[in-house]
N, C-alpha and C positions, 0 to 999 in steps of 0.2 A: 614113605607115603604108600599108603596101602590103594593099592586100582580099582576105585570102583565109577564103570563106562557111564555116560550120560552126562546130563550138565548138572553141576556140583559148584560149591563157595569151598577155597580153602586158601592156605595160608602158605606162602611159602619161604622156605626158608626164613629170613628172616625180618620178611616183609612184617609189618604193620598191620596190613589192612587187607580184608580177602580179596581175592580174584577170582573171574568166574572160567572154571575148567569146565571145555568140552573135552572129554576122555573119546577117543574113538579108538576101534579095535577090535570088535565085538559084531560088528555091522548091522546092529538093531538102535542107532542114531539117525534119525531121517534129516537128508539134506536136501534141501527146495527151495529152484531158483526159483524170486521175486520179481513184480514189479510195481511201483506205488505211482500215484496220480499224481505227486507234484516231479515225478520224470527220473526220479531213483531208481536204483534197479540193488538188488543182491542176491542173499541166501537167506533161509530160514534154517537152524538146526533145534532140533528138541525130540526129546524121546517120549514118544505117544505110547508106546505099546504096538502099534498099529502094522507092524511087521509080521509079518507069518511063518518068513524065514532071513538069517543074517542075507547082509548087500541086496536087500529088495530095491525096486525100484518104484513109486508110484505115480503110475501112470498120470491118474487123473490131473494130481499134482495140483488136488483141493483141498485132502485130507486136515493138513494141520496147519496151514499157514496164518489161516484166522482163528483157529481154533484157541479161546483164551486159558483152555483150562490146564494148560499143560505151560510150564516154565522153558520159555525157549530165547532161542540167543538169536538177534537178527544185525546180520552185518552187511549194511547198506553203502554205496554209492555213485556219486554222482558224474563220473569219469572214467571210462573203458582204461587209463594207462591206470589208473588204481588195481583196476581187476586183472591188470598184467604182471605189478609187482606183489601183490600177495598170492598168484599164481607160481612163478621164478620163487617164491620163498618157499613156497609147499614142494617146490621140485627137488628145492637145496635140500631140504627136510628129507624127502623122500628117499636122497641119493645117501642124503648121512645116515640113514637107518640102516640103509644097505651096505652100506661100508663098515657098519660096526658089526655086520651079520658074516662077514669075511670071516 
């Protein structure tokens, strides 16, 4: 599988049906915490362009979150202990990259 950063459909291994890949690595992905009116909270990720240099941060943190014109991934919820285990899972992640960088 060839890398290329952004959100992408592809197929893996011998799956059926595509999934949607956020490829990060690159640090020109923006990621933007949300919050919606019926009391949800999350992130928004999607690559605008809107970077000027990899791992920016935007401040304003209006730029792309409604922004329709750009394909992005929004992962929502409704329960701070949700936002604690796919937190512990990005750490596990983060340790096993490390480990395999030994």
């Amino acid at each position: 599988m060839s890398k290329v950063y952004g959100i992408s459909q592809i197929i893996f291994g011998e799956d059926e049906n595509e999934s949607t890949l956020v490829q990060f690595g690159d640090g020109m992905t923006a990621i933007q915490a949300v919050t919606y009116d019926n009391g949800d909270f999350g992130v928004v990720l999607v690559r605008d362009g809107s970077f000027d240099k990899p791992f920016g941060i935007n401040e304003k943190k209006d730029s792309y979150a409604h922004d329709t014109s750009y394909g992005k991934v929004v992962i929502a919820f409704d329960n701070p202990k949700s936002v604690d285990v796919l937190v512990a899972r990005l750490i596990e992640a983060k340790e096993m990259a490390e480990e395999l960088k030994e």
